[in-house]
N, C-alpha and C positions, 0 to 999 in steps of 0.2 A: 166231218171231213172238211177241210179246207184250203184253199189257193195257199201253195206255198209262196213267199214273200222272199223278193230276189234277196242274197246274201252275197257276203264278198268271198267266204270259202263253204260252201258246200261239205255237209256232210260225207256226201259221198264220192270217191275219189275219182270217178270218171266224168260225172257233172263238172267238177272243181279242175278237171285237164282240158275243159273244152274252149275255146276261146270265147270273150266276152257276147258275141254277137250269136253264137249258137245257141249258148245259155242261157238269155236275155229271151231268142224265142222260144225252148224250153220251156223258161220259168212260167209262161204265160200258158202251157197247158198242164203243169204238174200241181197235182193234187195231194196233200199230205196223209196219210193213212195208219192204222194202227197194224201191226201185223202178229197177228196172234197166232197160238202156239196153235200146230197143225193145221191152218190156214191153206187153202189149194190155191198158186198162186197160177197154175196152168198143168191142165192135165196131159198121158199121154196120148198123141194121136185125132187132139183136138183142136181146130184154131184159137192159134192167140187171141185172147180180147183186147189186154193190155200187158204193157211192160211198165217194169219194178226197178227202182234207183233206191237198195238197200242204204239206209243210215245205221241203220243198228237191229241189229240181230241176226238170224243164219237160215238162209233156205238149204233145203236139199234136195238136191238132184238125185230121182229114184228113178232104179228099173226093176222093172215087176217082173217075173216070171209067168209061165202060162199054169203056173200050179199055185199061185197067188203070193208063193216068196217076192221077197223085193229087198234090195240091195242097193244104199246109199255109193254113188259114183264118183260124185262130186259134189262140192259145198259154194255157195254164192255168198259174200258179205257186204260190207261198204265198202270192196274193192270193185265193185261189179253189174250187172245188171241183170235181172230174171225177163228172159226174153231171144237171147241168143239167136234163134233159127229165123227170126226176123233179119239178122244182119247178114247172114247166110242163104239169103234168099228162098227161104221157107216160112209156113204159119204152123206146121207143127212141130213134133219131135216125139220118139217112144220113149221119152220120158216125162217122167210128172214132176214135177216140184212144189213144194211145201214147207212155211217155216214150220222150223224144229226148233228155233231159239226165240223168241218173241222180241220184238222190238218196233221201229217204226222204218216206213219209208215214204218215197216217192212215186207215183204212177201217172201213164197218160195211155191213152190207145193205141193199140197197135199200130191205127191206119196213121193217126197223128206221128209218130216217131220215123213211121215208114218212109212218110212221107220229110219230115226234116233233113231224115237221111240221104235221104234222093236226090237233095239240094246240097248239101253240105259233106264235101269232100276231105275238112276236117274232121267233122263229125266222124267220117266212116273210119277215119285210120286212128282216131280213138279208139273206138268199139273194135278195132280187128285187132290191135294191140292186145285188149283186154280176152279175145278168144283165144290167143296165143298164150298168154299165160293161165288162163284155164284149161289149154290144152297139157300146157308142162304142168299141171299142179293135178291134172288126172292119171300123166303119165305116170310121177314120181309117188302118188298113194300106189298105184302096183306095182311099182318096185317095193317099196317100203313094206306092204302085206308081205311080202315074198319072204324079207331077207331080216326084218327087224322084230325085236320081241313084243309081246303084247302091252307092256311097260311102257316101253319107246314109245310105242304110236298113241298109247293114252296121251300121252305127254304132250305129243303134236299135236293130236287133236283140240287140246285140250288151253296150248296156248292159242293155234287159231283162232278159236272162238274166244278167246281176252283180248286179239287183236281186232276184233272187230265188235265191242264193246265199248261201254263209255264207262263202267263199271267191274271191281272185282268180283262182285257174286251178281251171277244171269242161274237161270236154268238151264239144265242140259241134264235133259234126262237117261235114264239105262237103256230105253228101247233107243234111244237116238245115237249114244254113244254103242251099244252093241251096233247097232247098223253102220257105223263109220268105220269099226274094226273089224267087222266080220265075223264075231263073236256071240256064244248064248251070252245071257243076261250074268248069268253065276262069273262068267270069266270078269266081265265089266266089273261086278263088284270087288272081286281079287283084285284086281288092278288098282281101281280105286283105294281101296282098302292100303294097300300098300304105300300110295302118295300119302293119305290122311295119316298114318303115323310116321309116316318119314318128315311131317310137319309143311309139305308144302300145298296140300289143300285143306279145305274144309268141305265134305260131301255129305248133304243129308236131303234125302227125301226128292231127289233131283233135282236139288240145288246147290253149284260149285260157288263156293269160297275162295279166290286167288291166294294164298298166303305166302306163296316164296314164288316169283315169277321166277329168277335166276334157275333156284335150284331145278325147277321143271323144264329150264334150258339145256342145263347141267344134263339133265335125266335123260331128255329127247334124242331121237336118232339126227343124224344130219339131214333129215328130209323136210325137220320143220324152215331150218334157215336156206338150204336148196332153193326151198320155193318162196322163198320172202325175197328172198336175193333176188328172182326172175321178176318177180310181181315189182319189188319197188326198180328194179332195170326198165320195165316197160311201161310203168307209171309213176315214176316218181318216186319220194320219198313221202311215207304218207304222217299225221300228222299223231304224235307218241304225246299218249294220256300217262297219267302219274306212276302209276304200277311199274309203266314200262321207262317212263324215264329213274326208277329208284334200280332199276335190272342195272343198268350200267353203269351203277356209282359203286366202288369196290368196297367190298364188305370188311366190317372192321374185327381188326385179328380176333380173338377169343384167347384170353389170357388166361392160363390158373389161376383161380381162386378168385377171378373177377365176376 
């Protein structure tokens, strides 16, 4: 693990909204880290030790049942931070989190961030920004469960985790994606199965292949762009890797016999 070494844009998009002078004393307590698959980033109902500045890959916000079920709520990426109930003037929360996508991030202490925060009155309406669109991106997955097919929500889910990537094929396995839709495993693979020969992923072994970003736009309900819309309103416009700048270049006709 390592001092990360100040940058001009931040991976991550809330670091990268904060003004030079917040980040500057950030930079000097963030630590760089690996964040591996099923990693506990904070359990439920325990003090925070530290909080999480996501660059790349997916936590997930779980709540457990008192019969040992557990139900993904909501997802955190490099839009975000793993730590919330800190800005909310709490150290816990009945929920756990845990990456499900493996990637890397940022971290420093609770008490350290706590404390930045206590000073710095940008700082805070960054991070209340960013609870507000985690609040619309919890609200609009239970509409979306409600009213859209299990297709659709593969589809959102499914660019989500492209948008917060640096790469077309990450992991993202059946247990993680059943947990996002609220589905047995068998459903997941149906679903699946149906993107892979409509040609727009590659799925094997719980590991996704990007191959047609468009068309999985195309597929998606309106809840994946809903919630993009609200995240890049309250943060910005964030910064579009290849996959996603080839989505809005117009696809060239398909001619007989060409």
């Amino acid at each position: 693990m390592t001092r990360r070494p100040p940058t001009k844009t931040p991976a991550n998009r809330l670091l990268a909204l904060l003004p030079a002078r917040d980040r500057g004393r950030l930079d000097r307590h963030l630590e760089r880290i690996p964040l591996t698959y099923r990693q506990s980033l904070y359990r439920a109902r325990r003090p925070l030790d530290f909080v999480y500045f996501i660059e790349t890959g997916v936590g997930s916000l779980v709540n457990t049942m008192s019969n040992g079920a557990a139900a993904e709520v909501g997802t955190i990426g490099n839009e975000g931070i793993v730590g919330l109930p800190l800005l909310l003037g709490d150290d816990r929360a009945p929920t756990s989190v845990y990456v499900q996508v493996p990637g890397q991030g940022l971290r420093m202490t609770a008490a350290l961030f706590s404390a930045e925060l206590a000073r710095s009155a940008s700082m805070r309406t960054v991070m209340l920004r960013y609870a507000h669109a985690l609040f619309n991106q919890v609200a609009q997955s239970a509409a979306c469960n409600h009213f859209h097919s299990l297709e659709q929500r593969c589809c959102r889910w499914m660019l989500m985790t492209h948008d917060r990537m640096k790469t077309d094929e990450f992991l993202l396995t059946q247990e993680f994606l059943a947990m996002m839709l609220g589905v047995q495993r068998t459903g997941v693979s149906a679903a699946a199965g149906t993107l892979q020969r409509r040609g727009l992923i590659r799925y094997s072994r719980g590991v996704v292949n990007i191959l047609d970003r468009r068309g999985l736009r195309e597929r998606s309900c309106e809840c994946y762009g809903v919630s993009k819309r609200e995240f890049d309103r309250l943060l910005g416009d964030p910064p579009v890797h290849a996959a996603q700048a080839r989505e809005v270049q117009p696809r060239k006709r398909r001619i007989a016999g060409v």
